[in-house]
Wavefront OBJ file of the C-alpha trace (Angstrom):
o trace
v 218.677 -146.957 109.815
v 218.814 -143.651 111.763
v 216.976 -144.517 114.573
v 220.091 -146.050 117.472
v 219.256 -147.925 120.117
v 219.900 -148.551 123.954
v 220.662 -152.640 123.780
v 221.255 -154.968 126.692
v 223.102 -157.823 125.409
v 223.006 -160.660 127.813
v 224.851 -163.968 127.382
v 226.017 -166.667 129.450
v 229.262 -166.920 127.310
v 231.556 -164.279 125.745
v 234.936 -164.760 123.924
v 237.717 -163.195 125.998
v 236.354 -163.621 128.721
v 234.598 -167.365 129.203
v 234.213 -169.695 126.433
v 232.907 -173.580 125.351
v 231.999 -172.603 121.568
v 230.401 -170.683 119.189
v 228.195 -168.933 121.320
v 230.979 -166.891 122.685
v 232.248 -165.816 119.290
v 228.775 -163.983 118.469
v 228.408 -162.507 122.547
v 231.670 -160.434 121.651
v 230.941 -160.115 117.729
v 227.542 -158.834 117.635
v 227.955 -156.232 120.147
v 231.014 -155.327 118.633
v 228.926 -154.701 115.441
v 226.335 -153.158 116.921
v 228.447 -150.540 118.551
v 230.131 -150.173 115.142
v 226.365 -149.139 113.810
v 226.584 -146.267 116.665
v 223.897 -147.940 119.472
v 224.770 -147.963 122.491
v 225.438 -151.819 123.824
v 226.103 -153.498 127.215
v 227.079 -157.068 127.719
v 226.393 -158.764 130.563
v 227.457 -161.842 131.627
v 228.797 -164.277 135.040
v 231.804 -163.430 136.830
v 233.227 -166.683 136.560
v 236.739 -167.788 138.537
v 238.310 -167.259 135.253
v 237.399 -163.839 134.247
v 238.339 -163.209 138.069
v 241.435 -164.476 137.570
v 242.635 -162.986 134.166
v 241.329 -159.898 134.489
v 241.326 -156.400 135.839
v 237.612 -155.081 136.715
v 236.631 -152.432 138.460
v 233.361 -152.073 140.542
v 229.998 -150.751 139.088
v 227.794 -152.151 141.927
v 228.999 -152.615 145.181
v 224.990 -154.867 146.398
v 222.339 -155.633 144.250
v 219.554 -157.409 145.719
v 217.646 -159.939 143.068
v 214.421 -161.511 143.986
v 214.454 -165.280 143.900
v 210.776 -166.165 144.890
v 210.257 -165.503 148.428
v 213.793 -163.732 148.993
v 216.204 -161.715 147.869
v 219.831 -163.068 146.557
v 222.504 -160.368 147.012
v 225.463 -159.823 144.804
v 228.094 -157.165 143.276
v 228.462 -156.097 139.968
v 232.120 -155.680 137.902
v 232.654 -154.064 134.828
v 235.729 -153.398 132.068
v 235.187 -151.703 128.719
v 236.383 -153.986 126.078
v 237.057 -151.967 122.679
v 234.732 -149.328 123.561
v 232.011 -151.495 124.824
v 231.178 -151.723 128.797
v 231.228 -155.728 129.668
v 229.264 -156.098 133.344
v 229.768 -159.216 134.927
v 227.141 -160.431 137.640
v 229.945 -161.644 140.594
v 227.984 -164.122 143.084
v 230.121 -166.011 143.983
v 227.745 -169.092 145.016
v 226.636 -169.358 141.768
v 229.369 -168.651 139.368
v 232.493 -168.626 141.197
v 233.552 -172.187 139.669
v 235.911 -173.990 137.348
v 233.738 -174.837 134.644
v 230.539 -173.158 133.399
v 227.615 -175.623 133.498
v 229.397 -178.991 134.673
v 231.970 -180.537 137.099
v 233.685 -181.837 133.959
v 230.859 -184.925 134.562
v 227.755 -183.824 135.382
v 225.607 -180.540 135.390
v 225.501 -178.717 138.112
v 222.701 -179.192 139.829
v 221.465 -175.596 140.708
v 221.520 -174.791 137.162
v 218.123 -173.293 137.110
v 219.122 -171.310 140.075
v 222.282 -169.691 138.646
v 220.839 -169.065 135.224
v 217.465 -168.179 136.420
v 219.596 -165.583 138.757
v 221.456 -164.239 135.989
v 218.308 -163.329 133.600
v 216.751 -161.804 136.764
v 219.786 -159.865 137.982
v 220.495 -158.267 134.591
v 216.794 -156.487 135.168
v 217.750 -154.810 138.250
v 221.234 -154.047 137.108
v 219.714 -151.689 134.498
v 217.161 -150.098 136.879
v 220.418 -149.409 139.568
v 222.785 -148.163 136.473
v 219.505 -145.969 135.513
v 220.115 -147.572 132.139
v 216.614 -147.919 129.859
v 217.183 -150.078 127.562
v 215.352 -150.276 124.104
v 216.276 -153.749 123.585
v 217.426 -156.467 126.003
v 218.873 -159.300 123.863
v 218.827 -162.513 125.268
v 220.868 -165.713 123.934
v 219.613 -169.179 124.180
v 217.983 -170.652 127.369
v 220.614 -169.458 129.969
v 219.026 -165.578 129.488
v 215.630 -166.979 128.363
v 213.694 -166.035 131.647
v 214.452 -162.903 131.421
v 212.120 -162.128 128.520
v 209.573 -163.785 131.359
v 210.547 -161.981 134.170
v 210.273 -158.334 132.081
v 207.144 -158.703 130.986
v 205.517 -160.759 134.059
v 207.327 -158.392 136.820
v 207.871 -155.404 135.160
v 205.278 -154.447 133.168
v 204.350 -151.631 135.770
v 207.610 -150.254 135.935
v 207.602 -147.215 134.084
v 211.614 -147.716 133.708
v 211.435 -151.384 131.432
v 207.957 -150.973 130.684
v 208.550 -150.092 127.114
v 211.788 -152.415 126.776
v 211.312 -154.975 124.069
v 212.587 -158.447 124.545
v 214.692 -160.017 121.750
v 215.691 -164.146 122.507
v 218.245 -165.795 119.520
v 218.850 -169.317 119.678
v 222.177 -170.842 118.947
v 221.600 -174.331 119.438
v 217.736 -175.351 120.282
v 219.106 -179.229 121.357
v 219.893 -177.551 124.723
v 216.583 -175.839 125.999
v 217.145 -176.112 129.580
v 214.948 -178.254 131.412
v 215.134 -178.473 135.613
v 213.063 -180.224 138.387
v 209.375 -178.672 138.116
v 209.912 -177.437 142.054
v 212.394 -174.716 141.014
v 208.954 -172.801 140.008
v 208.834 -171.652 143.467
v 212.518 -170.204 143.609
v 212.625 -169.509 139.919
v 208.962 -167.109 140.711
v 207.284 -169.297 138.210
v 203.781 -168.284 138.178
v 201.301 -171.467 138.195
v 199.426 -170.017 135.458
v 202.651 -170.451 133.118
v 203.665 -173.617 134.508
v 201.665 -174.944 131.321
v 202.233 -176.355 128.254
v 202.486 -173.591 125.792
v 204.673 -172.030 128.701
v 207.562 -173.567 131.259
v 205.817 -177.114 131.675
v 207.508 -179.513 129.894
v 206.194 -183.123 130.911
v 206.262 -181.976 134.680
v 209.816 -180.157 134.068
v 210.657 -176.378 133.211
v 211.843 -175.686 130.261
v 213.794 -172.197 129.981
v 213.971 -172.029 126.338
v 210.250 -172.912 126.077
v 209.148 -170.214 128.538
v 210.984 -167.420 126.500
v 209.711 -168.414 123.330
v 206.670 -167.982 124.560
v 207.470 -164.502 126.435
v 210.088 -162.771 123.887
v 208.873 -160.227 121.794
v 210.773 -161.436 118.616
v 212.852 -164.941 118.248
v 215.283 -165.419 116.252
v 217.845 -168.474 115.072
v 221.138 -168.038 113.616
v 220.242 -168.949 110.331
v 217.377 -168.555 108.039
v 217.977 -172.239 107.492
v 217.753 -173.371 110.787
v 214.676 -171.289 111.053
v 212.968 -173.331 108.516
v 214.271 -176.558 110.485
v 213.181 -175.443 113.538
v 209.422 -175.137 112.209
v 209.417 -179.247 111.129
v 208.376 -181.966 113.452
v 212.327 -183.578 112.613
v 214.194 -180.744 113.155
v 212.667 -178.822 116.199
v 213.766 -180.294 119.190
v 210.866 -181.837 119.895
v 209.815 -177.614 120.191
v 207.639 -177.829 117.297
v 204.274 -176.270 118.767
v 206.167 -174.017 120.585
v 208.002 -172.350 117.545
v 205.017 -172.431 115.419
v 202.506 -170.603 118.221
v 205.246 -167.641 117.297
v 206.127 -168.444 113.560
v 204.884 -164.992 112.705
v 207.790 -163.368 115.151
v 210.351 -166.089 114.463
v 213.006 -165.218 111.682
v 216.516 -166.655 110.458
v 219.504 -164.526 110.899
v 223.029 -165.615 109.742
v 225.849 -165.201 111.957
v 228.868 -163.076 110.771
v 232.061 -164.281 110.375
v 235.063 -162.641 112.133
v 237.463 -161.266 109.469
v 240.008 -159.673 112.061
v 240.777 -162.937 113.094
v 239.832 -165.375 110.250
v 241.606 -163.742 107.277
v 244.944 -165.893 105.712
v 246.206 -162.250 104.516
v 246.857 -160.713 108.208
v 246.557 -164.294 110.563
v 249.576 -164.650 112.073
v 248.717 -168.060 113.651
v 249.986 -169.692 110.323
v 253.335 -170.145 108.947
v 252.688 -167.938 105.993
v 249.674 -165.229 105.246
v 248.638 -165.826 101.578
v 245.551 -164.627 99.406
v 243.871 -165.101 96.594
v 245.822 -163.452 94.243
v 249.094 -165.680 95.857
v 248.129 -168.447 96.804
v 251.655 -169.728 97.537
v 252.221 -169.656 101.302
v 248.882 -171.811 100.873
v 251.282 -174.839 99.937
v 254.008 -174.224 103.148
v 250.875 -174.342 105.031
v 249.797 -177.352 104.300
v 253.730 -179.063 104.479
v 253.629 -177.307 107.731
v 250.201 -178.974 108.622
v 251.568 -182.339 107.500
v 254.748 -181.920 109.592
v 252.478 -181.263 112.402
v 250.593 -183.953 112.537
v 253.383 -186.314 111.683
v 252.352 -187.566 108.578
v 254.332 -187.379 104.959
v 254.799 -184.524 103.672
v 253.043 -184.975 100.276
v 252.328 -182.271 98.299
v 250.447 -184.336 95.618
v 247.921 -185.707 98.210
v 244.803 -183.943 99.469
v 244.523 -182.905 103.183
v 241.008 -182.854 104.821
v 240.414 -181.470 107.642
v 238.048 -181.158 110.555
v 238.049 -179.047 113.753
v 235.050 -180.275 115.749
v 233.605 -180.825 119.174
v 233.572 -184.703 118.790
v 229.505 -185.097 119.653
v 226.854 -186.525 117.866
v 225.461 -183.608 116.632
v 228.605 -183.486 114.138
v 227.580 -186.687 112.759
v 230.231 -189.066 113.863
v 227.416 -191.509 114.594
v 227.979 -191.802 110.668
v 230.851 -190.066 109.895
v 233.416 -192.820 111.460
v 232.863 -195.901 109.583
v 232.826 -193.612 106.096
v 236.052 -192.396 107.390
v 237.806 -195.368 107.536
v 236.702 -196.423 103.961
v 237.705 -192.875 102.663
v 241.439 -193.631 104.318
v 241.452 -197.367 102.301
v 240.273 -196.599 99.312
v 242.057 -193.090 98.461
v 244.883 -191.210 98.456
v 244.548 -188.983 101.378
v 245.198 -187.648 104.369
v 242.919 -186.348 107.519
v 243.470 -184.080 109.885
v 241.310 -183.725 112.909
v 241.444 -181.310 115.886
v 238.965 -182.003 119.135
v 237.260 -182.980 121.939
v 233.987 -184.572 123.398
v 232.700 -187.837 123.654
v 235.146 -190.726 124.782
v 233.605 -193.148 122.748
v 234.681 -191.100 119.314
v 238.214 -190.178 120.720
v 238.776 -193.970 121.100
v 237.238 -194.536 117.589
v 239.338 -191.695 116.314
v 242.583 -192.764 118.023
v 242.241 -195.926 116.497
v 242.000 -194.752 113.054
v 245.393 -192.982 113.400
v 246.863 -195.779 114.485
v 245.472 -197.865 111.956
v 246.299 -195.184 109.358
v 249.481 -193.866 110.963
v 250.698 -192.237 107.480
v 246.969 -190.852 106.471
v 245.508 -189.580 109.538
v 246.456 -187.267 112.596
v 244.241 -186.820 115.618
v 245.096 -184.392 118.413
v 242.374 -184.918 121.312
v 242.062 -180.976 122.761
v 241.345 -177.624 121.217
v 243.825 -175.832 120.088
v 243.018 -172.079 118.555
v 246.339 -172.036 116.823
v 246.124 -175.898 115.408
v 242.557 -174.444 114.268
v 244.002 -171.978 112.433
v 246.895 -174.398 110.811
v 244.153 -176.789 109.400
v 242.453 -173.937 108.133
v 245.024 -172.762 106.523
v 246.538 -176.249 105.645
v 243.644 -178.534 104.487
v 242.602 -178.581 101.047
v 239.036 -179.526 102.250
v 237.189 -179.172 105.104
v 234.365 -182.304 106.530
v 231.042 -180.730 107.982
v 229.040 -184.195 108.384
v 226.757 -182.586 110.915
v 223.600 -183.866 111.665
v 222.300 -180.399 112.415
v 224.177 -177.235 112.668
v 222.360 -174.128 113.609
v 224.504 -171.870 111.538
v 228.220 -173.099 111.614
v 231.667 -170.800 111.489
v 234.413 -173.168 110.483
v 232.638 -173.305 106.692
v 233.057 -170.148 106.343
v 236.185 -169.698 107.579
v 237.459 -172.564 105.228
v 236.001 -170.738 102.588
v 238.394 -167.657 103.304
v 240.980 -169.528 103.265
v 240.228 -171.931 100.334
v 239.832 -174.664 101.730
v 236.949 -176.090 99.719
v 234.270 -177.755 102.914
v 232.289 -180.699 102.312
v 228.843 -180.694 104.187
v 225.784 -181.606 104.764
v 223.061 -179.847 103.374
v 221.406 -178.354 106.770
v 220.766 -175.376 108.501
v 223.933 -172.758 107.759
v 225.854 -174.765 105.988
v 223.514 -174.402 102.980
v 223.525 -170.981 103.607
v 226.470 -170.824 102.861
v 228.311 -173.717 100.801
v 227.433 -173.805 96.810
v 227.509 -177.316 95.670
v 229.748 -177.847 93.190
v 228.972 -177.625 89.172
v 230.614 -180.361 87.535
v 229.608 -178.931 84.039
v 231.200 -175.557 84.579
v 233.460 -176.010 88.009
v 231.198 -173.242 89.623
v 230.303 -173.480 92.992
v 232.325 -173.035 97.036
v 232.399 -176.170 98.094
v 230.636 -180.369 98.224
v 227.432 -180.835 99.695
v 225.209 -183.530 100.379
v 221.693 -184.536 101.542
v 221.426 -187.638 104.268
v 222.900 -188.286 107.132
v 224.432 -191.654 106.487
v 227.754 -193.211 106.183
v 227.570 -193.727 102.232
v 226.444 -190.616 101.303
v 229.296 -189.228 103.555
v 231.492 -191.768 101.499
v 229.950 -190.542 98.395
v 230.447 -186.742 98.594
v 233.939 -186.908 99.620
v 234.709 -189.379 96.742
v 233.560 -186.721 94.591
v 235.376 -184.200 96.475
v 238.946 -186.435 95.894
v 237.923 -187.394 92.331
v 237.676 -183.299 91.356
v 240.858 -182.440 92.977
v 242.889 -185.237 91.737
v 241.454 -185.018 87.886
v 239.462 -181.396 87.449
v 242.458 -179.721 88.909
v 241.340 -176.741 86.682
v 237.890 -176.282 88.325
v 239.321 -177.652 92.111
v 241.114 -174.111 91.374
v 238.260 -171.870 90.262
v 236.312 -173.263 93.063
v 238.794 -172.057 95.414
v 239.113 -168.543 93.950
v 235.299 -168.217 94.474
v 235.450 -169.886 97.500
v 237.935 -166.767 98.727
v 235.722 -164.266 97.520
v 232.438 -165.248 99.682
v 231.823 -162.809 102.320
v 229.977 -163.255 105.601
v 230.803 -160.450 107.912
v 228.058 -158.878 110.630
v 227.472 -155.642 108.793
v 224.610 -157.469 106.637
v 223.866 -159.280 109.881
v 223.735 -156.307 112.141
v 221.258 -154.241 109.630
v 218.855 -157.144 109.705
v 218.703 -157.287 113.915
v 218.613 -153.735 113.776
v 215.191 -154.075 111.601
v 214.238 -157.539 114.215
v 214.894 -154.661 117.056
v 212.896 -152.036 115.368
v 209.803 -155.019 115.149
v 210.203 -155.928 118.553
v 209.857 -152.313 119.735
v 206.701 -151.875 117.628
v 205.338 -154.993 119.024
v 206.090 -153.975 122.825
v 204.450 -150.278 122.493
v 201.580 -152.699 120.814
v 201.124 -154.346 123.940
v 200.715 -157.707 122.384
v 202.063 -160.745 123.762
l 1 2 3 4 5 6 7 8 9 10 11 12 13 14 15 16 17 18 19 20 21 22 23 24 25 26 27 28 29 30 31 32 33 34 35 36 37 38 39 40 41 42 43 44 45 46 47 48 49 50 51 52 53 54 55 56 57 58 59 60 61 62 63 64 65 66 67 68 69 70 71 72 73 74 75 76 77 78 79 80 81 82 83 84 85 86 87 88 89 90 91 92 93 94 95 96 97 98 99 100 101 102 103 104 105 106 107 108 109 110 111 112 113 114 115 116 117 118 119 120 121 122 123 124 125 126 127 128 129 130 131 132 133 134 135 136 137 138 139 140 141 142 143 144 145 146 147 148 149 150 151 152 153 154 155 156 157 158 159 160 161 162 163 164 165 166 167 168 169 170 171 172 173 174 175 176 177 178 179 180 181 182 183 184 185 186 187 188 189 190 191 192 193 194 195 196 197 198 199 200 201 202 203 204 205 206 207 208 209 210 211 212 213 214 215 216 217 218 219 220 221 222 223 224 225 226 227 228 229 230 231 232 233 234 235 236 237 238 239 240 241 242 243 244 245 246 247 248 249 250 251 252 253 254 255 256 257 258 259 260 261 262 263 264 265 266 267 268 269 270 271 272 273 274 275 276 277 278 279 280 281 282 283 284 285 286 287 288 289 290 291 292 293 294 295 296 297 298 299 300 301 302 303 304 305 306 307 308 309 310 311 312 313 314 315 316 317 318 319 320 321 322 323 324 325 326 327 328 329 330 331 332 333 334 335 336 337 338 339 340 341 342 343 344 345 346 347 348 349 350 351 352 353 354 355 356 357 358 359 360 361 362 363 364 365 366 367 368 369 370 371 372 373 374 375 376 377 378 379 380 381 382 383 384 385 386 387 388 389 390 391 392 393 394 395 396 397 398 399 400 401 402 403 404 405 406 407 408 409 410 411 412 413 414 415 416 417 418 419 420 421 422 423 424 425 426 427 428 429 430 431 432 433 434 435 436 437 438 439 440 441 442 443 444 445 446 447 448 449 450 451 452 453 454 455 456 457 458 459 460 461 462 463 464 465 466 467 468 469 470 471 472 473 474 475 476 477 478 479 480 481 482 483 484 485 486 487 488 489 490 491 492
């Protein structure tokens, strides 16, 4: 594609700078790739306390005023370039200068709509005072969702953003963003769109809803996801919404990051191996043992998972399979993070009901990460839904064979395995229920301990899968190119 574009990517999270998952990992990624493809891409994003903290910025905007109903907020605007790409952080310090993102550690903070409604406001008059005309603004999930709202509601008469096409992904459509209705005032929440194809939302605004409705093209982060998102069951109770745009909603897989997920250059393990040498593989995985304090077997299977312990990562099911997995087989689990108290307790007392077969550290670790990547000989995806999912495909890199469920990325992305010719990258399986959790890994044990032969092939086709952002960043470039069409059409 020749033409190259002027992109605002905006994002409430961005990996360097502030992270809580995934979502971070694409607001660096994409742009990254993007820039790679020669357009010219901003970020912009809070100045939280600890970007403030960590890093050097200089200032692009000494006051910027941002309307917020009947006044005006007032704040500065920092900057760094970050591998060639200018990062501009919004600082106000009312709204963002805290120790966590969107909660106390408890609760939500309650001005919420206020701070994120600020932010996809703000990042409209940041490009008018940098005399920046963007092609594209690209908005992530509902913490940038107004702004698709706010550009085509408040500036359709400015000649400078008049033409700019809105773009909204969605990384996770089980948080939409949903506030007291009587933020519409502050939030400059036309009446007219406090409705239900709009904001409204059983007397509540919803973000995400209102820029569905409002973006030029939507996107989520996997065609299957996509599909999901367009059911009754797997829509987020968003249904109508999504299917009032199906013909501008679209499936795009995330890329993987290969500078950093790659067992041939990671220096995060205890040895680098590949697929023609697969031997540091096996220190790895003693090393991974040793870790966790469990025997050092090389004759038993590892599986591991690296997971924010939630529901959505089916541990409503996943638990009790676990502990009949750790009975009835020769095994061992590893498992690496953090989330709900009731499934650290649940998990804490499997290791010390297991204490030679499983190993729980409660925290994130990127390092550990890397070590059960490296280590495992299988990696558990249970999840109940998973917009597009990374840690498959890093486990695929590193040959770690994963064992999911078949939903939105993951069956992008995993081949089931062939037991009449060992083909396939991984296990996969339909419902979300203990036994056929119980079931799959079974399987999964039963091919590694006696089809050793195709356990092997599988992970030497596992290694050669490739998802990095160059395939990914040709088909936004084409869901940019659509939404600029449709903006010049003047259709809503």
């Amino acid at each position: 594609m020749s033409k190259k574009y002027k992109i605002i990517f905006t994002i409430s999270e961005c990996n360097g700078f502030a992270k809580t998952g995934g979502l971070a990992d694409v607001g660096m990624s994409l742009p990254l790739a993007l820039k790679e493809h020669g357009h010219d891409v901003r970020i912009v994003i809070p100045f939280y306390r600890g970007v403030s903290r960590n890093y050097n910025t200089m200032t692009a905007v000494h006051s910027l005023g941002v309307p917020m109903g009947d006044h005006e907020a007032w704040c500065s605007v920092r900057y760094l370039i970050e591998e060639g790409v200018p990062v501009y952080f919004i600082e106000h310090n009312g709204f963002f200068d805290r120790d966590r993102i969107y909660d106390d550690g408890n609760y939500e903070y309650g001005d919420n709509a206020l701070r994120f409604g600020f932010l996809s406001r703000a990042v409209l008059q940041l490009c008018k005072v940098l005399h920046f005309m963007p092609d594209i603004i690209h908005c992530n999930d509902w913490q940038t969702a107004m702004t698709p709202y706010y550009l085509k509601e408040y500036e359709r008469d400015n000649y400078f953003l008049s033409k700019t096409a809105s773009v909204l992904t969605i990384h996770n459509a089980a948080f939409q963003g949903k506030f007291w209705g009587g933020f519409a005032g502050p939030l400059a929440i036309a009446h007219k769109d406090m409705v239900s194809d709009c904001f409204e939302d059983f007397g509540m605004i919803n973000f995400l809803k209102g820029g569905i409705a409002y973006a030029d093209k939507i996107n989520a982060v996997s065609p299957g996801y996509a599909e999901e998102l367009t059911t009754y069951v797997g829509s987020h109770g968003l249904h109508d919404s999504f299917m009032r745009r199906q013909q501008d909603f679209s499936g795009i897989l995330n890329g993987c990051d290969y500078h950093i997920w790659d067992p041939e250059i990671d220096h995060l393990i205890p040895a680098q191996f590949s697929l023609d040498d697969l031997s540091g593989k096996k220190l790895c995985k003693k090393m991974l043992q040793k870790s966790f304090n469990l025997p050092q077997l090389s004759h038993t299977p590892v599986i591991g998972i690296v997971s924010r312990l939630t529901q959505q990562k089916g541990f409503d099911y996943t638990l009790s399979a676990m502990r009949d997995i750790l009975i009835n087989n020769d095994v061992q689990v590893v498992i690496l993070g953090a989330g709900e108290s009731w499934i650290q307790d649940a998990l804490h007392g499997l290791a010390w009901e297991f204490p030679e077969k499983c190993g729980v550290t409660i925290r994130y670790s990127e390092e550990v990460a890397h070590y059960i990547e490296a280590g495992s000989d299988m990696f558990l995806m249970p999840s109940l839904f998973e917009p597009c999912g990374l840690n498959q495909m890093y486990s695929l890199k590193y040959g770690t064979l994963p064992i999911v469920r078949a939903v939105g990325g993951l069956k992008n992305t995993v081949e089931h395995y062939n037991i009449l010719d060992g083909s396939g990258t991984g296990f996969v399986f339909q419902l979300p229920t203990s036994g056929d959790v119980v079931q799959c890994v079974n399987f999964a044990l039963e091919t590694y301990h006696k089809r050793p032969t195709h356990f092997q092939k599988m992970i030497h086709q596992a290694m050669q899968q490739h998802f990095d952002w160059r395939s990914s960043t040709i088909k936004y470039e084409e869901l940019y190119e659509s939404a600029i069409k449709k903006r010049q059409s003047g259709s809503r």
